[in-house]
C-alpha positions as CSV (number, residue, x, y, z in Angstrom):
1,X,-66.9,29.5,55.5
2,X,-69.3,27.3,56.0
3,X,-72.0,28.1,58.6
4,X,-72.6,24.5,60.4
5,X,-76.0,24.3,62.3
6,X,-76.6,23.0,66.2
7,X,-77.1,19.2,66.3
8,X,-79.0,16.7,68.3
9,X,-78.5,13.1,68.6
10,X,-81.3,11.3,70.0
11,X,-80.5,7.6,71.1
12,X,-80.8,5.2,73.9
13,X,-79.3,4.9,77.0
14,X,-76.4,2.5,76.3
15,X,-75.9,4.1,73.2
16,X,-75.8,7.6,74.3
17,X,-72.4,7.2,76.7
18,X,-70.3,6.0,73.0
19,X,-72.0,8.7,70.8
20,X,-70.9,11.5,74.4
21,X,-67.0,10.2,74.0
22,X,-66.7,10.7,70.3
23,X,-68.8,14.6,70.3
24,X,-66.3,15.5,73.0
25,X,-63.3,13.6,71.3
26,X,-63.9,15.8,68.3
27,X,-65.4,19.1,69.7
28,X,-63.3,21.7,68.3
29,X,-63.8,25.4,69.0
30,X,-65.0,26.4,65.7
31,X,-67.2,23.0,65.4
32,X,-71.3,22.5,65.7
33,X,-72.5,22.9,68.9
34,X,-73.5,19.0,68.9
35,X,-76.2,18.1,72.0
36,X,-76.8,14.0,72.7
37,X,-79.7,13.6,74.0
38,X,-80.7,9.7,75.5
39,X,-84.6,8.5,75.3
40,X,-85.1,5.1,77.1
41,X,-85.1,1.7,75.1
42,X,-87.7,-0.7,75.7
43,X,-85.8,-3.9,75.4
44,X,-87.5,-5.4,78.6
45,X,-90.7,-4.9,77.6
46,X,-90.1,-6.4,74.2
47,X,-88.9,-9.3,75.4
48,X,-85.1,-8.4,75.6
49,X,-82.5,-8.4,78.2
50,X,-81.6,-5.0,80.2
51,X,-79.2,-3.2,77.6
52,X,-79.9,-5.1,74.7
53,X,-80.0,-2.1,72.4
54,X,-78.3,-2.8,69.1
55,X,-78.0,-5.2,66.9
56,X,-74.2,-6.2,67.5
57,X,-75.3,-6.6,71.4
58,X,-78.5,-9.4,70.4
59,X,-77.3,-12.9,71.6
60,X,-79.3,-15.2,68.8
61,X,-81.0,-14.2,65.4
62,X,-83.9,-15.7,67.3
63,X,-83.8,-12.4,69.4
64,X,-84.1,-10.0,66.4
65,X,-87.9,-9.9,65.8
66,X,-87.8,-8.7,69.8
67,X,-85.4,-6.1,68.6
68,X,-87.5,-4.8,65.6
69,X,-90.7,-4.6,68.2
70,X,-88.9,-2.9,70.7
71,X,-86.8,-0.6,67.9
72,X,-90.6,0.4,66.7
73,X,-91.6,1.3,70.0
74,X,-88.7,3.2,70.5
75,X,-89.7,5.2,67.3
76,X,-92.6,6.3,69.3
77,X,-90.8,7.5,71.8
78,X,-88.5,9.8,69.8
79,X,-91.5,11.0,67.8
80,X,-93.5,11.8,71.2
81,X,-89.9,13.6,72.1
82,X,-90.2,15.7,68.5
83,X,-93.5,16.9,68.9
84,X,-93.2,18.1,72.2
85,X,-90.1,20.4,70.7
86,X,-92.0,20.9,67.8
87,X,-94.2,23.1,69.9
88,X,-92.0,25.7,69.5
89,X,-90.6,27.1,66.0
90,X,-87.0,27.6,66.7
91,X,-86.3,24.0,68.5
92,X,-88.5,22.3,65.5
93,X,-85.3,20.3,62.8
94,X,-84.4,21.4,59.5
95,X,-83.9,17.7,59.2
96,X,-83.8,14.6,60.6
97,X,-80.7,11.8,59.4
98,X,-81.5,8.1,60.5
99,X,-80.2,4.6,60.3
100,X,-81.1,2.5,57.8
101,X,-83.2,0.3,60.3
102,X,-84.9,3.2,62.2
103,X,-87.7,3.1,59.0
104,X,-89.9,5.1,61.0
105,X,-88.0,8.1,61.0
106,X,-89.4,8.4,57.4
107,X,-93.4,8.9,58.6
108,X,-91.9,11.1,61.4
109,X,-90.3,13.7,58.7
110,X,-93.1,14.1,56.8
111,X,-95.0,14.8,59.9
112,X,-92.9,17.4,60.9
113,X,-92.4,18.6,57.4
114,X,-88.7,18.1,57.0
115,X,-86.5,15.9,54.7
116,X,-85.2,13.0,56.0
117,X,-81.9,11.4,54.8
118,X,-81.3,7.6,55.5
119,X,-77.5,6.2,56.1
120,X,-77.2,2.6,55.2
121,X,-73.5,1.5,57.0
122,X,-73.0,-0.6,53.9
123,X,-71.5,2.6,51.7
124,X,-73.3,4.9,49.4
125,X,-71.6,3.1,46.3
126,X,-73.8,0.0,47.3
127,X,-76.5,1.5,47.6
128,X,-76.5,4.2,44.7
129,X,-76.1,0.4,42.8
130,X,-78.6,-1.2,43.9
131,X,-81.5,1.9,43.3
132,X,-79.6,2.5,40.1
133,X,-80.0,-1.1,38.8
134,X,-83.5,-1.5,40.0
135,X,-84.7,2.0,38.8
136,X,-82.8,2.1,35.5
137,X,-82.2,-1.7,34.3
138,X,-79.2,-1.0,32.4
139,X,-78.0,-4.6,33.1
140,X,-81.1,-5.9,30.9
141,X,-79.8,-4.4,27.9
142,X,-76.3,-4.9,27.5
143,X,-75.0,-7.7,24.8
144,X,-73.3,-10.5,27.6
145,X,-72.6,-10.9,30.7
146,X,-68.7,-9.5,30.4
147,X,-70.2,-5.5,28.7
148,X,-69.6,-3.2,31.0
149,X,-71.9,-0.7,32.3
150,X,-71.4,2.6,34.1
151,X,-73.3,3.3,37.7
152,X,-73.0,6.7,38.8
153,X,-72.3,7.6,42.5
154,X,-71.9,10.5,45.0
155,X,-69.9,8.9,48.5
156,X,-69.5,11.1,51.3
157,X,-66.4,10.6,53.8
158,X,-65.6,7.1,56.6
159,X,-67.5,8.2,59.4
160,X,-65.6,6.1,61.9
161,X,-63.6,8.5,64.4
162,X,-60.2,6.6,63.2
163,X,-60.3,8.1,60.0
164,X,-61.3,11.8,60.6
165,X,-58.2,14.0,59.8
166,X,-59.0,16.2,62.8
167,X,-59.3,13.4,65.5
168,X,-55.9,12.2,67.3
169,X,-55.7,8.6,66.3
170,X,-54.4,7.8,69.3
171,X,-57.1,9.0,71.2
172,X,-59.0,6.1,71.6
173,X,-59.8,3.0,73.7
174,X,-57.8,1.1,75.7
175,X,-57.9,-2.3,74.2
176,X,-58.0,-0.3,70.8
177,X,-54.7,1.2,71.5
178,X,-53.5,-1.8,72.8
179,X,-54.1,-3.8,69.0
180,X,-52.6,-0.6,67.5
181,X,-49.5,-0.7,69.5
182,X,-49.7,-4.7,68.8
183,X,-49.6,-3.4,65.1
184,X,-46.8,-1.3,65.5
185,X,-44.5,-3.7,66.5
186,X,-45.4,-5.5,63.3
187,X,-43.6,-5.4,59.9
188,X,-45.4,-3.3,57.2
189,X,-47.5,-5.8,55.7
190,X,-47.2,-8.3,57.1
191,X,-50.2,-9.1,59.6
192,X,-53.2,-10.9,58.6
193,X,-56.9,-8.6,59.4
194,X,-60.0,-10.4,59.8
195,X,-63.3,-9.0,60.3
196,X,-66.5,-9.5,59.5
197,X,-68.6,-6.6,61.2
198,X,-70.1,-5.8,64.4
199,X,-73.3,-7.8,62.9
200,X,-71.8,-10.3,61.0
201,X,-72.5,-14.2,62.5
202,X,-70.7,-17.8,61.3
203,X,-71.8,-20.5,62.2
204,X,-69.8,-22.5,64.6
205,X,-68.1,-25.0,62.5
206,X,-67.1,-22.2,60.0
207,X,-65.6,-20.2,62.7
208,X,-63.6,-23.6,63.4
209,X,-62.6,-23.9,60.0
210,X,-61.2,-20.2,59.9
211,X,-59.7,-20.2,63.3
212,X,-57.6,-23.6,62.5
213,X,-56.6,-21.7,59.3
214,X,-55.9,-18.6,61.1
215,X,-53.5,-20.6,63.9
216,X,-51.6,-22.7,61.4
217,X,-50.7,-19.4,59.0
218,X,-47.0,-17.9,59.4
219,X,-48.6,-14.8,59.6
220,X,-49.4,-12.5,62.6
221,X,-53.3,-12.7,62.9
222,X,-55.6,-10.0,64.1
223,X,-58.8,-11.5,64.2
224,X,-61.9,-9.3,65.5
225,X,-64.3,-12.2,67.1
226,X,-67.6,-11.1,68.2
227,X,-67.5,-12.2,72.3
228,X,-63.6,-12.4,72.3
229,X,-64.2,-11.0,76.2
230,X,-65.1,-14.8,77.3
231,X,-62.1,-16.5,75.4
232,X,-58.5,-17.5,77.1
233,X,-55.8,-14.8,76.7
234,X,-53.7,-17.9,75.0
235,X,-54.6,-17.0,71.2
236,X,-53.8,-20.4,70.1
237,X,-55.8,-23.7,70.0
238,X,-57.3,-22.8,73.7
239,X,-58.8,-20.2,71.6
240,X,-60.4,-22.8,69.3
241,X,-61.2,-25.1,72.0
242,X,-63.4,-22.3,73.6
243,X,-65.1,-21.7,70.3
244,X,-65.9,-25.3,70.2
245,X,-65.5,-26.9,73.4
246,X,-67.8,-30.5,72.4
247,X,-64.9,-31.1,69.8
248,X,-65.8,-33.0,66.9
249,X,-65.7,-32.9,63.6
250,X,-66.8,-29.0,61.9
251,X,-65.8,-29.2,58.3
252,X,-68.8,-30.8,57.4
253,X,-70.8,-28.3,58.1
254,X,-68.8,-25.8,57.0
255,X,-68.9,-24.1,53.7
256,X,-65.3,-23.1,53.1
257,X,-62.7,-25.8,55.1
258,X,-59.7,-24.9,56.0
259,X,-57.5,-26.0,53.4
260,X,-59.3,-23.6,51.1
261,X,-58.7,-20.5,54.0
262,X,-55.0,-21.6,53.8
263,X,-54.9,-21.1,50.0
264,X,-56.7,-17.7,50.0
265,X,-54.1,-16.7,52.5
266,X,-51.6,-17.7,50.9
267,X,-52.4,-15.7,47.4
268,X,-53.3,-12.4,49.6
269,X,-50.1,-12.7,51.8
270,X,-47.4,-14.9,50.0
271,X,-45.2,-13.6,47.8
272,X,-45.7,-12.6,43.5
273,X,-46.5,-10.4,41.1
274,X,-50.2,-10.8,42.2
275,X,-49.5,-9.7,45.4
276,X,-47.9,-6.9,44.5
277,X,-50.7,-5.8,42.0
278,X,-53.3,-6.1,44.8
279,X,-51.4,-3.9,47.3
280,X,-50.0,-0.8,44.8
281,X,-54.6,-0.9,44.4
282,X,-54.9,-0.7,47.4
283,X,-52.1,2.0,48.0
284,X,-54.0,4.0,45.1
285,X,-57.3,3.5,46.4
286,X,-56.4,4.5,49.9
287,X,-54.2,7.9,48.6
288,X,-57.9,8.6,46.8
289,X,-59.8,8.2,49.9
290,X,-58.0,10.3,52.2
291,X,-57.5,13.0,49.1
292,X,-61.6,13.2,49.3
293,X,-62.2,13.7,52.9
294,X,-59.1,17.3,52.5
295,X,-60.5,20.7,51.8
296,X,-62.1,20.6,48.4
297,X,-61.7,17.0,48.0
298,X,-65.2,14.9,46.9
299,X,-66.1,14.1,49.9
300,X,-65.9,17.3,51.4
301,X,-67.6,19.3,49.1
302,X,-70.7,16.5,48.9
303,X,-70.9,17.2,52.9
304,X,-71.0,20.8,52.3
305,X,-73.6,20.0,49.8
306,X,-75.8,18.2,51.8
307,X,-75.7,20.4,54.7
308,X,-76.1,23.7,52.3
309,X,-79.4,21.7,51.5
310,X,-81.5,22.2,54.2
311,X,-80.0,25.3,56.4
């Protein structure tokens, strides 16, 4: 059995209640003894609002460069935090995993001696491509455009709580079980999902030309809107009217209009043997994923792996 090693988590304040709730919604007896551990954010001082301490909580791209200052800053907090446990032997890390935007965790390992391993939330198969076709090239050599090319990859399990075979799925949020009782009531299927990340931003006429798609669709929509908490309960054209509420004309500015959204609904949820195709993929696909996160599935064993690497 697999001896698993103590773990700290060292973020901010606003961060540290979330990462708390899902160490004690997993805790099991046999588990890591997992320690969170919060270290002020300076978003004040950078020129931030009180609690502005991730990405998804910025109001304006404008605000980002603010963020990166005050995320560097905040680097040199943790680091003063390290060195002062570094003092003695048995509290130093064996390693130290990051973000992909804390880049300073990288001069902090090597200060300390220890690997460091970066997570980029985009998925290790992107980025296994992208350091394959930049290192390697093998897209320069091949006859056209259509030859195939083979990109190795080693993917380690979701790391969202929903997915984890040992969490109750049901033990979540309120408003989250709320959508999935919403869900429930639904016909396998049959609801329309949108979502385009905690950090992913539209411009306003785009978000018109998806949301008038999204109302005039025969389909049940679940549509994750970054500040939904300041839009009318009515999810309907109040809904759009808040989104936009100077009116107007937003198709011109938009990329993809509406017709267009209507179109690509229609071939993802209407009915034919393209349809069909797309969801028995899935189905595979989804039958794979679970099978890796079991007992001696792939991503189980490249977990094992990684944590047999530095203990």
């Amino acid at each position: 059995m697999l001896r698993l090693p103590p773990v700290t988590i060292v973020t901010t304040l606003v961060n540290a209640a979330v990462a708390q709730s899902r160490v004690d919604r997993g805790a099991t007896p046999n588990g890591a003894t997992i320690t969170v551990t919060a270290i002020p954010f300076p978003a004040v001082e950078a020129g931030l609002a009180e609690g502005r301490e991730r990405m998804d909580l910025l109001r304006s791209q404008a605000e980002i460069p603010r963020f990166v200052n005050a995320n560097n800053q905040f680097g040199e907090a943790v680091a003063r935090y390290f060195r002062a446990r570094g003092e003695t032997p048995r509290r130093r890390p064996s390693c130290i995993i990051s973000g992909m935007c804390q880049t300073w965790t990288l001069g902090l390992a090597r200060e300390l001696g220890v690997p460091c391993y970066v997570f980029h939330g985009f998925g290790a198969f992107a980025l296994l491509c992208i350091e394959y076709l930049y290192k390697h090239r093998p897209h320069e050599s091949v006859a056209s455009a259509d030859e195939l090319f083979d990109v190795p990859v080693l993917a380690l399990d979701p790391v969202s709580p929903i997915f984890s075979p040992c969490l109750d799925p049901h033990a979540m949020r309120d408003d989250a079980r709320r959508c999935m009782a919403w869900l429930d009531a639904k016909d396998s299927r049959s609801v329309v999902y949108v979502s385009f990340g905690s950090a992913g931003r539209l411009p306003p006429a785009q978000v018109m030309q998806l949301g008038m798609a999204l109302v005039s669709c025969p389909w049940p929509v679940l549509w994750v809107l970054k500040g939904a908490d300041s839009l009318p309960e009515d999810p309907t054209e109040n809904v759009l009217t808040a989104i936009n509420p100077g009116g107007g004309e937003a198709e011109a500015e938009a990329e993809v209009g509406m017709e267009q959204i209507l179109k690509t609904l229609e071939r993802l949820m209407g009915h034919g043997a393209e349809r069909e195709q797309r969801w028995q993929k899935a189905q595979e696909l989804k039958v794979k994923a679970k099978g890796s996160l079991e007992k001696d599935g792939s991503s189980h064993r490249n977990l094992e792996k990684l944590i047999q690497s530095f203990i």
